[in-house]
C-alpha positions in Angstrom: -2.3 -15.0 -17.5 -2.4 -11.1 -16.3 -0.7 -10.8 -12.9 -2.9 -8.3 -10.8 -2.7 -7.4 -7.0 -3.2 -10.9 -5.0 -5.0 -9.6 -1.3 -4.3 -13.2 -0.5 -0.5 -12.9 -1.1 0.3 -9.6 0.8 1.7 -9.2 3.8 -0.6 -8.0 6.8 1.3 -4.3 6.7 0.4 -3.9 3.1 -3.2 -3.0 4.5 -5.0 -0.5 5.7 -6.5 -1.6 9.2 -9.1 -0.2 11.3 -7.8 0.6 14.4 -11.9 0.9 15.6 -12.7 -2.4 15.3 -9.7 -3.4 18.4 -11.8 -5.7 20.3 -12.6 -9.4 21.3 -9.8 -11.1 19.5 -7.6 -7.9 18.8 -8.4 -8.3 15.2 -7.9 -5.3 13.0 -10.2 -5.8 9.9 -7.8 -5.6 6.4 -8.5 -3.3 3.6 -6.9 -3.2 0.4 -8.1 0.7 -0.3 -8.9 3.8 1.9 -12.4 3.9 0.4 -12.9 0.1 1.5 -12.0 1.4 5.0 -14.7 4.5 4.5 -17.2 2.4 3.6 -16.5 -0.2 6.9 -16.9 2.8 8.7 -20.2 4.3 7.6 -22.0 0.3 7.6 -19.9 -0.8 11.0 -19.3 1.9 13.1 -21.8 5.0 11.9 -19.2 7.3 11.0 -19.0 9.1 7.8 -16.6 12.5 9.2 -13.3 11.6 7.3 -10.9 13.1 10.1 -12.5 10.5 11.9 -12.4 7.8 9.8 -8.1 8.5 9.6 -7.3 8.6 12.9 -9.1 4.8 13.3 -7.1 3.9 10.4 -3.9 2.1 10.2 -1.9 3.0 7.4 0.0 0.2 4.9 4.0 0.1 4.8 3.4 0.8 0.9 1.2 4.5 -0.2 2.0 4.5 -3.5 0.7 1.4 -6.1 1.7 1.2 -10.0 -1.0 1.7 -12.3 -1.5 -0.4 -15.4 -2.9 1.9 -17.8 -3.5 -0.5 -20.8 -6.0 -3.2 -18.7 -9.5 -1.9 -19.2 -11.0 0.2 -16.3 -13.7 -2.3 -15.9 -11.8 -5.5 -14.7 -12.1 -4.0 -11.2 -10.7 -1.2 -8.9 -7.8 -2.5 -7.3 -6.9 -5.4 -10.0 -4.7 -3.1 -12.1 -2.8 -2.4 -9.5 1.3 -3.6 -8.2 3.1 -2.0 -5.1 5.8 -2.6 -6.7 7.9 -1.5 -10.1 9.3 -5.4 -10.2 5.3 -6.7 -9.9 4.1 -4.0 -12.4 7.3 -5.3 -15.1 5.8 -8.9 -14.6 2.4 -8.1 -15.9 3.0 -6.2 -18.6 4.5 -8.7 -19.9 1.7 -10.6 -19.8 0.3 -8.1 -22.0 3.5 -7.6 -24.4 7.6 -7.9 -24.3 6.9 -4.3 -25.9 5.0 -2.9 -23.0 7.7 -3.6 -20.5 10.0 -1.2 -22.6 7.9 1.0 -22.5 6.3 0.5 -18.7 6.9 4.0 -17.5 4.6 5.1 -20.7 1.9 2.9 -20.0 1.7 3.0 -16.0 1.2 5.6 -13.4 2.2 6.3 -9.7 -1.0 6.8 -7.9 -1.8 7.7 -3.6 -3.3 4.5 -1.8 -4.9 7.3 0.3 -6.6 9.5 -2.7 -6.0 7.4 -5.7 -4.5 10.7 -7.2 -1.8 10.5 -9.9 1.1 11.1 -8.2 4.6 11.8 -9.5 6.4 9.1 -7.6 9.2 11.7 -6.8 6.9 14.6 -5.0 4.8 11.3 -3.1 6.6 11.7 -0.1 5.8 16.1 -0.3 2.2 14.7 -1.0 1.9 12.6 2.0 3.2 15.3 4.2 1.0 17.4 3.1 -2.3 15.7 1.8 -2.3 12.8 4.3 0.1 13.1 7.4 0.5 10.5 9.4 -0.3 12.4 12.5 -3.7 11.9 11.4 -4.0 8.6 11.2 -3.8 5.6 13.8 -0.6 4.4 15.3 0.9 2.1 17.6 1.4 4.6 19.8 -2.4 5.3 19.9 -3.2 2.4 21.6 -2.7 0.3 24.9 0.8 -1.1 25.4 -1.2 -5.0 25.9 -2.7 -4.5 22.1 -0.6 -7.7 20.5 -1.6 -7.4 17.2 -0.7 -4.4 16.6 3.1 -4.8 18.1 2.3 -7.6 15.6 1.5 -5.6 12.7 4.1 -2.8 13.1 7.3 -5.3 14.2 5.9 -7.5 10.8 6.0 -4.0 8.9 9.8 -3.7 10.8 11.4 -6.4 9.5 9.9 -6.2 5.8 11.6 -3.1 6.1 14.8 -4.2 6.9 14.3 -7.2 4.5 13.8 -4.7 1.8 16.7 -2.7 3.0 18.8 -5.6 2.7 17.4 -6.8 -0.8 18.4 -2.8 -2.3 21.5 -3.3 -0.2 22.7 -6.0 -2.2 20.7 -4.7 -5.4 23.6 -1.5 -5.2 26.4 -3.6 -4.4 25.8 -5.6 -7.1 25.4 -2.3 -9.5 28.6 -0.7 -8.0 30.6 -4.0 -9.0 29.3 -4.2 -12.6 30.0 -0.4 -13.1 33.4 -0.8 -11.5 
């Protein structure tokens, strides 16, 4: 079985959200890619101007996803894709013990916002300047009663400290072999 990216197992800050769609309910509308969102917004709410479009979009925790290279471009647009170097290790071995080697070789680093190949040490130069946050929706964009939003940043909070914790121990561990 090929691992791919599972919408149904990610966790709600792992989306992009539109922020425009606030309303009976205060439920913010998930979308795997910024394209998805685009197209919500041209068919929903009649807007097609892209500095639009980002500042009534939440971004995910995540902006960069790993790329298989070797599944065929055909077996759809999001299912070669892992936000995360641990999920992209566990499906190329579902293509070959060889390709895991060899994962940087048969992979890329790509922008959730763009989709451009990115070299996963300039991504954070690239956000800042391709895609700032300033130009996208944020908590602090919206009224202090919103609950799923505090929901969907404080959720995004404590993955982060979770995965603080997880490289935390992932160091520790590193320091003690090496010592």
């Amino acid at each position: 079985e090929i691992l791919r990216m599972n919408p149904h197992q990610l966790l709600s800050q792992e989306y992009f959200c539109c922020a425009a769609c606030s309303g009976p309910g205060h439920y913010l509308p998930p979308f795997l890619t910024f394209d998805e969102v685009r197209l919500h917004s041209l068919q929903y709410h009649r807007v097609t101007l892209e500095k639009a479009v980002k500042a009534t979009t939440m971004l995910p925790t995540t902006l960069r996803v790993f790329v298989c290279k070797l599944c065929p471009v055909d077996s759809g647009h999001t299912d070669t894709w892992h936000l995360t170097q641990e999920q992209l290790v566990i499906h190329l071995a579902s293509h070959s013990q060889l390709c895991v080697k060899k994962w940087k070789e048969f992979s890329e680093v790509r922008c959730r916002v763009c989709e451009m190949v990115i070299n996963e040490d300039t991504m954070e130069d690239h956000m800042d300047s391709a895609h700032p946050a300033s130009l996208f929706a944020g908590i602090n964009n919206f009224p202090e009663e919103d609950n799923v939003l505090k929901d969907h940043d404080s959720q995004a909070d404590m993955q982060s400290t979770e995965d603080s914790a997880t490289e935390a121990r992932h160091l520790e561990k590193r320091r003690k072999v090496s010592e």
